[in-house]
C-alpha positions as CSV (number, residue, x, y, z in Angstrom):
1,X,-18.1,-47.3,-22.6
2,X,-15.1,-46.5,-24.6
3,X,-17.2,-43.5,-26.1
4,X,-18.3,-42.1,-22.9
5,X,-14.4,-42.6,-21.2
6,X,-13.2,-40.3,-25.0
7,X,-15.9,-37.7,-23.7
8,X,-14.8,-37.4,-20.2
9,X,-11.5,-37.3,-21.3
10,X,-11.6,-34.3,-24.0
11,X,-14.7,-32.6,-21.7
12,X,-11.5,-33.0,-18.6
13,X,-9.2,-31.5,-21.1
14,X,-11.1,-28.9,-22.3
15,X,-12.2,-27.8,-18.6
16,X,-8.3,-28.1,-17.6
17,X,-7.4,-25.5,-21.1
18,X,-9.8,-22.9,-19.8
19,X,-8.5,-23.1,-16.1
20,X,-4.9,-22.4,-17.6
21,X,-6.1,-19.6,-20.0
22,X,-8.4,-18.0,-17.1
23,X,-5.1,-18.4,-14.9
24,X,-3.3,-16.6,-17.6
25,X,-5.7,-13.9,-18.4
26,X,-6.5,-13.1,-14.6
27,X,-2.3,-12.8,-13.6
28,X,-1.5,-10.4,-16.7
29,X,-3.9,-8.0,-15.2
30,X,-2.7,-8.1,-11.7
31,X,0.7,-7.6,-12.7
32,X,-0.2,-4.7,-14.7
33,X,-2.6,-3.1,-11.9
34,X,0.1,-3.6,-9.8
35,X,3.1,-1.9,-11.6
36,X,0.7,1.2,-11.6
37,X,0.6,1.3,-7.7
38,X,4.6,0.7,-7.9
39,X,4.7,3.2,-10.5
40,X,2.9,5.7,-8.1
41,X,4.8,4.9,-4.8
42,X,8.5,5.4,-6.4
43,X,7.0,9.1,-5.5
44,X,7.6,9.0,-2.5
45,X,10.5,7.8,-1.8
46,X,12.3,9.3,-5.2
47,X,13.0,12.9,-3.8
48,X,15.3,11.4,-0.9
49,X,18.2,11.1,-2.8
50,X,18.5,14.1,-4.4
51,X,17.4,16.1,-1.5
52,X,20.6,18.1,-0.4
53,X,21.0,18.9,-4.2
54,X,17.6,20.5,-4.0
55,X,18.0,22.3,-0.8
56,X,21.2,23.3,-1.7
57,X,20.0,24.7,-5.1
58,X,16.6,26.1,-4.3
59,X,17.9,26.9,-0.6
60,X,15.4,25.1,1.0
61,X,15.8,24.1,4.7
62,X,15.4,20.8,5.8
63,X,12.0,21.2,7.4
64,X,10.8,22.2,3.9
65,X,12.4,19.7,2.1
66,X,11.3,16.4,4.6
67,X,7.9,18.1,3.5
68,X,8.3,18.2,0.4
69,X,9.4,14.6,0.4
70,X,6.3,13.3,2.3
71,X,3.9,15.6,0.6
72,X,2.8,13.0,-1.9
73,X,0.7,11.1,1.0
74,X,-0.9,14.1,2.7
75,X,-3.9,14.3,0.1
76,X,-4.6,10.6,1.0
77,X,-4.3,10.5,4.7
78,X,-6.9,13.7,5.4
79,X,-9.5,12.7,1.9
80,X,-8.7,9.1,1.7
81,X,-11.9,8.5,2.4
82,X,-14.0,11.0,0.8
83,X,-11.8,10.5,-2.3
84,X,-13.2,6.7,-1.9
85,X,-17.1,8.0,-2.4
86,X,-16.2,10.6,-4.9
87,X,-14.8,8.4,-7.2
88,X,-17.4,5.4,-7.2
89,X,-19.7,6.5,-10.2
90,X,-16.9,6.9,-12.2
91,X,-15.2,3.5,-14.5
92,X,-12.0,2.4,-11.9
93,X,-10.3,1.5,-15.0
94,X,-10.3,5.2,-16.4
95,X,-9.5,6.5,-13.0
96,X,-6.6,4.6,-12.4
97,X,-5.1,5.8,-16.3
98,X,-6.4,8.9,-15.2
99,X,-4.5,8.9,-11.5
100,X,-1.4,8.1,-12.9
101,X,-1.5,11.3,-15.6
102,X,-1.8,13.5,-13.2
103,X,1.3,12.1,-11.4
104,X,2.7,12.1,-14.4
105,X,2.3,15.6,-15.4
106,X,2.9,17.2,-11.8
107,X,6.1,15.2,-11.8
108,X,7.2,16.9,-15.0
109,X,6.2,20.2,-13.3
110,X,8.2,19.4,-10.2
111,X,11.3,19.1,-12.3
112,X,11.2,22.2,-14.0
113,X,10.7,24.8,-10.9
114,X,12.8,26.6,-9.4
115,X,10.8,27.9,-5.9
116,X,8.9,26.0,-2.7
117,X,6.2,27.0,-3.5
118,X,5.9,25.9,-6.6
119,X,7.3,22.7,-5.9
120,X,4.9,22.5,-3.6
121,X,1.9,22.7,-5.3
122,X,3.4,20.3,-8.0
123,X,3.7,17.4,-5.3
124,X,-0.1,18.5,-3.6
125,X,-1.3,17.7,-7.1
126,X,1.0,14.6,-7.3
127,X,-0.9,13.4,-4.0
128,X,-4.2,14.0,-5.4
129,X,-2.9,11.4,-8.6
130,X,-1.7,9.1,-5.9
131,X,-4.8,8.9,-3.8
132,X,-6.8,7.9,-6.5
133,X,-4.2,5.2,-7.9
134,X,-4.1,3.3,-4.8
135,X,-7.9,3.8,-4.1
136,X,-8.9,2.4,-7.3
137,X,-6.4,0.1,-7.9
138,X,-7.5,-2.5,-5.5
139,X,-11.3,-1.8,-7.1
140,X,-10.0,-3.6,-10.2
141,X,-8.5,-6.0,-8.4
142,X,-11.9,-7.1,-7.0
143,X,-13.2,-7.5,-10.4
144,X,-11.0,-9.9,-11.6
145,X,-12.5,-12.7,-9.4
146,X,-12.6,-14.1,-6.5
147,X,-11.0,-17.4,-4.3
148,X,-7.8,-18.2,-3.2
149,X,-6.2,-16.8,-6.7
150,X,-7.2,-13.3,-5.6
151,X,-6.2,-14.0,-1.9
152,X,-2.8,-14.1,-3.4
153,X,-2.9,-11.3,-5.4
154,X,-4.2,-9.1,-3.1
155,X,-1.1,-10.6,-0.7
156,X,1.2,-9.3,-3.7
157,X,-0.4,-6.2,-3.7
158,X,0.1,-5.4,-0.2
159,X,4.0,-4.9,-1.4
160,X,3.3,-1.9,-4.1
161,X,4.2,0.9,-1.9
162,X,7.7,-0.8,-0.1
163,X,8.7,-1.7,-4.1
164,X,7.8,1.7,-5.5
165,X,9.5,3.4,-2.4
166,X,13.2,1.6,-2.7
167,X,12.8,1.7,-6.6
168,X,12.7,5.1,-6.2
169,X,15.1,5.5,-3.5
170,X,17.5,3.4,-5.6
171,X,16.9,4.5,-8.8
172,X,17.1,8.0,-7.9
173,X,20.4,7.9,-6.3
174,X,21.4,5.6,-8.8
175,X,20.6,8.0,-11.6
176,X,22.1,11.0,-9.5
177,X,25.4,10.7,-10.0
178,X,25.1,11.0,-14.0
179,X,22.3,14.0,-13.6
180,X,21.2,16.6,-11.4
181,X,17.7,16.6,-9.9
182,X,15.9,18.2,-12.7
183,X,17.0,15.3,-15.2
184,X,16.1,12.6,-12.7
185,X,12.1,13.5,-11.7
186,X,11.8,14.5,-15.6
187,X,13.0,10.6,-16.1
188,X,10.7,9.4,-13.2
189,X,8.1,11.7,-14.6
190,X,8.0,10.4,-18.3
191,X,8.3,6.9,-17.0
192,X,5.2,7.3,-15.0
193,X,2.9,8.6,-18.0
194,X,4.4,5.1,-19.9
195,X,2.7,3.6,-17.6
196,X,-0.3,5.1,-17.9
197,X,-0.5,4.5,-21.6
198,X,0.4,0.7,-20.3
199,X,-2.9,0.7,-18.1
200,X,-5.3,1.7,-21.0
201,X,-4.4,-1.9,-22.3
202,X,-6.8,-3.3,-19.5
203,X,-10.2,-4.3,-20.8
204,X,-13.1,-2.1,-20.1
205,X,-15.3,-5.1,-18.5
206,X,-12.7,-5.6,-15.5
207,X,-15.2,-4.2,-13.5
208,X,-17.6,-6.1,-14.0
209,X,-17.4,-7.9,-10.8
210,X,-17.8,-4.9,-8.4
211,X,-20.1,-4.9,-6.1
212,X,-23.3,-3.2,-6.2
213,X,-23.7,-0.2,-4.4
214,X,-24.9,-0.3,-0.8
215,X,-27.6,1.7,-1.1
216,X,-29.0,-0.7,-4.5
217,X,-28.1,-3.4,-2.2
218,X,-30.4,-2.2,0.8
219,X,-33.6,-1.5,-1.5
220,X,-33.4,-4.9,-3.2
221,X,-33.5,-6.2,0.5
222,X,-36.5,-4.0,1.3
223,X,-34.7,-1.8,3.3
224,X,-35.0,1.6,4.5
225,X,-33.3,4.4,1.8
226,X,-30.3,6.1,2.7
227,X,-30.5,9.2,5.2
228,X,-32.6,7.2,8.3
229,X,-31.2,7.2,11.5
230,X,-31.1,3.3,11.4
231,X,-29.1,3.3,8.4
232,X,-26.3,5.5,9.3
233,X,-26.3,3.4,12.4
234,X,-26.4,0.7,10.5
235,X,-23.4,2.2,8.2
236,X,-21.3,2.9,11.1
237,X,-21.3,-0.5,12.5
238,X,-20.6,-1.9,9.2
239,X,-17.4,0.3,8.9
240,X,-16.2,-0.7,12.9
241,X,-13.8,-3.4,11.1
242,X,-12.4,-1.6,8.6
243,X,-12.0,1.2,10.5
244,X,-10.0,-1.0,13.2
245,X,-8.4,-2.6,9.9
246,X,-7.4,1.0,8.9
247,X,-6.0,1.9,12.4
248,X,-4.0,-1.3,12.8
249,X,-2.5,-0.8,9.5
250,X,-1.4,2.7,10.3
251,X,1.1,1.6,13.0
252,X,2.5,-1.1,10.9
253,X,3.1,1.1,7.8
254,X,4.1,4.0,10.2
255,X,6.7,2.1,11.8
256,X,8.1,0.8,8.2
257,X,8.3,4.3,7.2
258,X,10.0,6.0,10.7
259,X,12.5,2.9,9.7
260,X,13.1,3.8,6.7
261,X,13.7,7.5,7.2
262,X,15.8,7.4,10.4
263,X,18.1,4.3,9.6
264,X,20.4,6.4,6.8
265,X,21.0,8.9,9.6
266,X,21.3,6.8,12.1
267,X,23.9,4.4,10.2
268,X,26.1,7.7,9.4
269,X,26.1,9.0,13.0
270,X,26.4,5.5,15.3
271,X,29.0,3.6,13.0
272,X,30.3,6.4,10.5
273,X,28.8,4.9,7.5
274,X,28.8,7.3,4.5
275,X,25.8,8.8,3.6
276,X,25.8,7.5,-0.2
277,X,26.3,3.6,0.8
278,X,23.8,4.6,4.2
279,X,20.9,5.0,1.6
280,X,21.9,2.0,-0.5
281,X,21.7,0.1,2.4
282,X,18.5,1.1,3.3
283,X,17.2,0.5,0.3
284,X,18.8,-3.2,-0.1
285,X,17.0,-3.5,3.4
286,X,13.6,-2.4,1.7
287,X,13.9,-4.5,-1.6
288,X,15.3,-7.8,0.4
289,X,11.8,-7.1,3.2
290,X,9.3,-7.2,-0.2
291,X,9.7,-11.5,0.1
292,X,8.0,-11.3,3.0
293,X,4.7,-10.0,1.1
294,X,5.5,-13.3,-1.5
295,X,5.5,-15.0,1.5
296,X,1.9,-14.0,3.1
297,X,1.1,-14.5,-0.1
298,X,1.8,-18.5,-0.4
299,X,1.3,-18.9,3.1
300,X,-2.6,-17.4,2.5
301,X,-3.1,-19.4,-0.5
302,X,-2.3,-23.0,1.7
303,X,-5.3,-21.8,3.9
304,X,-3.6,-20.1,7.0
305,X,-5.2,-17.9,8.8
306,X,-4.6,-14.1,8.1
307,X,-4.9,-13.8,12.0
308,X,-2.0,-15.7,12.8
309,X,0.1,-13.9,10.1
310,X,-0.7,-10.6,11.8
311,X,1.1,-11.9,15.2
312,X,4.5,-11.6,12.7
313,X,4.1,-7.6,13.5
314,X,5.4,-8.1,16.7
315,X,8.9,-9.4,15.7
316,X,9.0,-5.8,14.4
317,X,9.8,-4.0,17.6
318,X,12.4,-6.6,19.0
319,X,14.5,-6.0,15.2
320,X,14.2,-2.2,15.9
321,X,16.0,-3.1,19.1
322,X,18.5,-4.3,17.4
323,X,18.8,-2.4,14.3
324,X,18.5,1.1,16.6
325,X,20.7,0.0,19.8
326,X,24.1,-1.0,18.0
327,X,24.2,-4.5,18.7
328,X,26.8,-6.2,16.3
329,X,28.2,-3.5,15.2
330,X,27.0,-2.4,11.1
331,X,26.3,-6.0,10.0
332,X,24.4,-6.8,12.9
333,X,22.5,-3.5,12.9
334,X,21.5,-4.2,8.8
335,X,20.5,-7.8,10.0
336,X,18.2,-6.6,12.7
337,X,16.8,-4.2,9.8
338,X,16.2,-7.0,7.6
339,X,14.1,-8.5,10.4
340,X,11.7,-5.9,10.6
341,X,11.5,-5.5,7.2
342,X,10.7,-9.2,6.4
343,X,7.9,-9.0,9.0
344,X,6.8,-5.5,8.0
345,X,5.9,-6.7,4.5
346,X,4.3,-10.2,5.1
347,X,1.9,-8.0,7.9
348,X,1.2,-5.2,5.2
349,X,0.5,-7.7,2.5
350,X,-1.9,-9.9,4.8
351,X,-3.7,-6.9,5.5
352,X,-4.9,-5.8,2.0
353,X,-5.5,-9.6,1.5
354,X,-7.7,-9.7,4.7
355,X,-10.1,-6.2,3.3
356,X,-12.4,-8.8,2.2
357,X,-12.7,-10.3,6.0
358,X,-13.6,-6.9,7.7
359,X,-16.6,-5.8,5.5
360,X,-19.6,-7.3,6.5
361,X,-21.2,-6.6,3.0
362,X,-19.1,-6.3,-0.9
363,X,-20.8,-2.9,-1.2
364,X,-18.8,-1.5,1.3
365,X,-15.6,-2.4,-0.4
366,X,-14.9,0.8,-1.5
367,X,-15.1,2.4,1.8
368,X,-12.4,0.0,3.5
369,X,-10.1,0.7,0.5
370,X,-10.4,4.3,1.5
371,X,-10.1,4.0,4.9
372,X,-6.6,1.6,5.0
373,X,-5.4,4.1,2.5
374,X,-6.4,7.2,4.5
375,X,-5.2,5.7,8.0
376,X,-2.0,4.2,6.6
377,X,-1.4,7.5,4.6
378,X,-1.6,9.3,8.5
379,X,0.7,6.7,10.0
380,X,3.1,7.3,7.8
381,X,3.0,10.8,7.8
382,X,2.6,11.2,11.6
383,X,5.2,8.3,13.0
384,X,8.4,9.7,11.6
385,X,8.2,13.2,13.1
386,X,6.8,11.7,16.7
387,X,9.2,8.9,16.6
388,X,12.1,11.4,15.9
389,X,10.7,13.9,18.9
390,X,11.5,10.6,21.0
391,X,15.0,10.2,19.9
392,X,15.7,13.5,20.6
393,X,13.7,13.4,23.9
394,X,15.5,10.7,25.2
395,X,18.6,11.7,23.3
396,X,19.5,8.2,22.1
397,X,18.0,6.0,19.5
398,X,17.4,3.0,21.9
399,X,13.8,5.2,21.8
400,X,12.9,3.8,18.2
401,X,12.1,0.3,19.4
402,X,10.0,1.1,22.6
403,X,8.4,3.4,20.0
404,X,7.6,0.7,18.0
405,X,6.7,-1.7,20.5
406,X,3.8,0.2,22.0
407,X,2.5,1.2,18.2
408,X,2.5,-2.7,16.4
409,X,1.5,-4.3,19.9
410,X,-2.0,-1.6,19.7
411,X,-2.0,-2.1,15.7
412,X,-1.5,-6.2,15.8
413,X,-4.5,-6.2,18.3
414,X,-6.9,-3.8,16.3
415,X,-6.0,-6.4,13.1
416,X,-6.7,-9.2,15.5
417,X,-10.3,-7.6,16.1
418,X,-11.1,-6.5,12.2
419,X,-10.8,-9.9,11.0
420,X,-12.6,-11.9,13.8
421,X,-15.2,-14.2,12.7
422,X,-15.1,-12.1,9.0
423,X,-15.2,-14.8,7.0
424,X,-18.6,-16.2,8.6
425,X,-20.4,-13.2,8.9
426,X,-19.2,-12.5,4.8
427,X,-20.9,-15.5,4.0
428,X,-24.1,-14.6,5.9
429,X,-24.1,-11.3,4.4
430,X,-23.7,-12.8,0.7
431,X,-26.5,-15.6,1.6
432,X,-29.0,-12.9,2.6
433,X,-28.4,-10.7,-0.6
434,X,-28.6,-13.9,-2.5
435,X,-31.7,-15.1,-1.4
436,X,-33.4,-11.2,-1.4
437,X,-32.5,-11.2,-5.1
């Protein structure tokens, strides 16, 4: 008996060693994966503090240069999708090194011209670099397991692009007032292909784990081969969640982004805040709103429902009340902010954690990663300029957070309706490919 008991015991403590070392080997890949999608989002919000040095310099007007600073999403938001097929034969791991040197190198090229056009094409090609980071990125993700351990990280990873964005915001104005704008995306540009060298640390097999694709899937069922009629029917019923998942998502990362852009102008004009201490509030607002993705995070791993986090979108509109409509005066205003924010982040975060909920079948992973990348790249390209038509409509920025009120109350309902009953009809899907193979 005392045998068997010093068996259990070193078989308990050998089980419980592996856990810790699996724990350990899983998290320093996330964290890795995930300061590459940081690495790539600082693009896009790294131009907006040293954008009336460029204008000014390159005598650019401000039409060109709010283009200039949004460019870097335009390549996802109209080929997020297609990008999402073209790169599946290809090893995610090589993509995502891959991604960020072309980032890399366009950013470099950005720093060193001296026209719009140029600098145009420099950030297109920067957006083809970012499309594929955040397509692929979540890819490798997938293969690193599976459970409540990647619920979380996928949670974490819903906060890339608002920590990229106010590390670039604050690092660039930060960085400013010691060197001109050349200096600064040179520095943002070198730091990005350090990152890149980072990635190729990431083993070759983290793939390993991706899902087969759909149409491997279908034959070993017996189904019919791609092209049918029933299959592309098929197909587009499969894709009505993440599609919805997509949609929902663009309001919610629209409405972070319109935010975002307007509050530094509004802060200066309402209550006379100076433009350099406008922006680092802003960005305090953004880096203090990443806790709420930690938060959907933890909350996920306890077992709650992604469904109720999504109702949190809501308390965005009644902050941009606030925030936009000058009650309490500055402080009050930046609290409001903070609320939507906070509630911003834990929604955006619960959404990449709640991909796995809207596909009916793994093999269609790739095309929902597209698709929230494409539709949240068009919301937060399209809801600045709309919301900004509004305020100049109604000549008053109370319009921000009617704005926002009819765009998160239609998103929160199309996330309500991607992740109904996902979780079941997963399993379903997974038993049926299970028992055909």
């Amino acid at each position: 008996m005392e045998e068997k008991a010093e068996k259990a015991a070193q078989s308990h403590g050998v089980d419980a060693s592996s856990d810790t070392a699996e724990a350990s080997g899983f998290w320093w890949k996330f964290w890795l994966i995930y300061l590459a999608g940081v690495t790539a989002a600082t693009s896009m919000g790294k131009i907006t503090p040293v954008s009336v040095e460029m204008r000014e310099e390159l005598s650019l007007s401000l039409s060109q240069v709010a283009l200039i600073a949004s460019l870097v999403t335009a390549v996802a938001a109209v080929l997020g999708l297609l990008v999402s097929y073209l790169l599946r034969p290809y090893d995610p791991r090589r993509m995502l090194v891959g991604g960020l040197v072309v980032m890399g190198v366009a950013g470099l090229f950005c720093a060193h011209t001296g026209s719009f056009g140029a600098l145009f094409g420099g950030r297109l090609l920067e957006s083809v670099g970012y499309v594929i980071v955040v397509i692929v990125a979540p890819v490798l993700l997938f293969g690193l397991g599976s459970g409540s351990r990647l619920t979380s990280a996928l949670a974490i990873w819903g906060t890339f692009m608002p920590v990229g964005l106010a590390v670039g915001s604050f690092a660039g104005g930060v960085l400013s007032t010691w060197f001109d704008w050349q200096a600064w995306l040179t520095i943002a540009g070198a730091v990005t292909l350090v990152v890149a060298a980072a990635t190729t640390r990431l083993p070759a097999d983290i793939a390993r784990h991706r899902p087969a694709p759909a149409r491997a899937a279908r034959l070993a069922r017996g189904g019919r081969p791609p092209g049918r009629p029933r299959d592309l029917r098929g197909r587009a019923r499969r894709l009505a969640r993440p599609i919805a998942l997509g949609a929902g998502f663009a309001t919610i990362s629209g409405a972070i982004v319109t935010c975002v852009t307007l509050y530094p102008t509004y802060l200066h004009e309402e209550f006379d805040v100076p433009t350099e201490t406008a922006g680092t509030l802003t960005g305090i607002v953004s880096f203090v709103g990443v806790a709420g993705g930690f938060l959907a995070s933890a909350l996920l791993r306890r077992g709650k429902d992604v469904k109720h986090l999504f109702l949190v979108a809501l308390l965005m509109p009644a902050g941009a009340f606030a925030a936009f409509g000058g009650v309490g005066g500055t402080w009050g205003s930046v609290s409001s902010a903070l609320v939507v924010a906070l509630s911003n982040e834990l929604v955006v975060a619960s959404v990449f954690a709640a991909i796995p909920l809207a596909v009916r079948a793994t093999s269609d992973m790739d095309a929902a990663n597209g698709l929230v990348a494409q539709l949240g790249s068009i919301g937060a390209l399209a809801a600045p300029p709309l919301v900004g038509l509004a305020v100049t409509a109604a000549d008053g920025w109370w319009a921000v957070g009617p704005c926002l009120l009819v765009g998160t109350g239609a998103g929160t309902v199309l996330l309500c309706l991607a992740t109904r009953g996902g979780r079941e009809e997963g399993h379903r899907e997974e038993e049926k490919v299970a028992e055909s193979t």
